[in-house]
N, C-alpha and C positions, 0 to 999 in steps of 0.2 A: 504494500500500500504506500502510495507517496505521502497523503498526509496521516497523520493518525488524530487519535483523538482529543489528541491537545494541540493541535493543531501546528502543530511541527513538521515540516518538510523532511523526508525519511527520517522522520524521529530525532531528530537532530537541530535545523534550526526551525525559528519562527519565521511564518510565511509573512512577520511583518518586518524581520528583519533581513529575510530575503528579498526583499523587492527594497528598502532602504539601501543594503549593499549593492543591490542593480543598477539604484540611482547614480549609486556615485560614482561607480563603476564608468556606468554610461558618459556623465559629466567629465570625468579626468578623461576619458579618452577622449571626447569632443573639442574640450579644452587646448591638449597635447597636440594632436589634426590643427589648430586653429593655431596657435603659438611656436609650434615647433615645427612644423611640417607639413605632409600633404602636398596634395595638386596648388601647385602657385601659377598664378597669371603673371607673367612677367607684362610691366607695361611696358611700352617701346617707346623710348625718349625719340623725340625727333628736334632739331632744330628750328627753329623761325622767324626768319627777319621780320621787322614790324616798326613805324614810323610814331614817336611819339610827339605832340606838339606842346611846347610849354609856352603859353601867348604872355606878349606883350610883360618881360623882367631887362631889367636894368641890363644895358652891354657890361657890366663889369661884373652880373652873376652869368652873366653868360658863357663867361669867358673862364668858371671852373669846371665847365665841359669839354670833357676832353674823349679822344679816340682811347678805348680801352677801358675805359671807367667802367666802374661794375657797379650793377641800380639793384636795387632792393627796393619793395615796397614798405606801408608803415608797418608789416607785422612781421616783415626778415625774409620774406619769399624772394628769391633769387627771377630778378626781373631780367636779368640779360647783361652781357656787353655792350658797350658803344662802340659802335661801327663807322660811327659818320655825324658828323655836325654840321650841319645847315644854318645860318643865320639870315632872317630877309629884315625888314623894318616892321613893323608892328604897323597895324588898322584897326582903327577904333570906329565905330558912327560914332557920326557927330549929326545933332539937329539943325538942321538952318531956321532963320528965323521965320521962315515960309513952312514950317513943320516938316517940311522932306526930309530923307537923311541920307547921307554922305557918306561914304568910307574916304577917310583920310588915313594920310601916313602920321603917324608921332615917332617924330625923329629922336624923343631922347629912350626910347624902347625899341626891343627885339622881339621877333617870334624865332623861337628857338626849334627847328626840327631833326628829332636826333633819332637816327635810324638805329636799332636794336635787336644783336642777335641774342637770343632767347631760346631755351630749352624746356619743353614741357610734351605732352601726350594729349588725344582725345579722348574724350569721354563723353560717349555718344555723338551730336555732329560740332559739338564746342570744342576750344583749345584749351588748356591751360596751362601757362605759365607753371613750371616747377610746380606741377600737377593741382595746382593747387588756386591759381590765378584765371581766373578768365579774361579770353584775351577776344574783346568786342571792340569794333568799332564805332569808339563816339563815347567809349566807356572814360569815363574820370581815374585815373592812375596818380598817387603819390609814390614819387620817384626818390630812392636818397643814396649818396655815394659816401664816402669820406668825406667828401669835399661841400656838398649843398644839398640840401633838399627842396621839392618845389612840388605844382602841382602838375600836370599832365592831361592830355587826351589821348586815346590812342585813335591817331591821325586817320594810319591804315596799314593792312597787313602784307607782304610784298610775297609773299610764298602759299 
């Protein structure tokens, strides 16, 4: 007989602490699979160049951008290398006093476009940055190196 009358599993344990020892059983292995081992998904890093715009900052923060600089965002996600520095003159509207508006230049400002090679993976049909960033166009980026930190757009994606 498996149980008997006291309700012990071949007479030996209790069928309540037969299925407590199953649990845990079950858990440390699931656990072990999940922590230690098992079938892994390797992601596939890929590279990707990407244009970021920082409008309208002073030429002399401009000018601690540099080819090589390495960006991190505000919470340390590895945003990419600089690739490339761009500098045109900064456009602002402006109103006339007939209420139209104007793009003019302000000559004492830059728009800063600083192309960024970047490493991350997809996940589903998005990008993201060191797996972790997404990488949208028109998305708002805080960018920061050793040297400055500022705020960002990302311009556009070149790959």
């Amino acid at each position: 007989m498996i149980i008997d009358k006291e309700g012990r599993l071949f007479g030996k344990i209790n069928i309540i602490d037969a299925v407590i020892i199953l649990v845990i059983i079950l858990s440390a292995s699931i656990l072990g699979v999940r922590f230690l081992g098992g079938k892994s998904r390797e992601t596939q890093y890929i590279t990707k160049n990407y244009i970021a715009k920082v409008a309208s900052i002073k030429p002399s923060s401009a000018e601690y951008i540099k080819e090589g600089d390495l960006f991190y965002d505000d919470e340390g996600s590895f945003m990419g290398k600089v690739v490339q520095v761009n500098l045109t003159p900064a456009k602002e509207i402006e109103t006339k006093a007939d209420g139209q508006y104007v793009l003019l230049e302000n000559p004492s400002r830059v728009d800063v476009y600083i192309t960024i090679e970047g490493e991350g993976c997809y996940n589903n049909q998005d990008f993201y940055l060191d797996g972790k960033v997404s990488l949208l166009v028109g998305a708002d980026r805080f960018l920061c190196s050793d040297k400055i930190e500022m705020d960002s757009t990302i311009y556009k994606i070149l790959d």
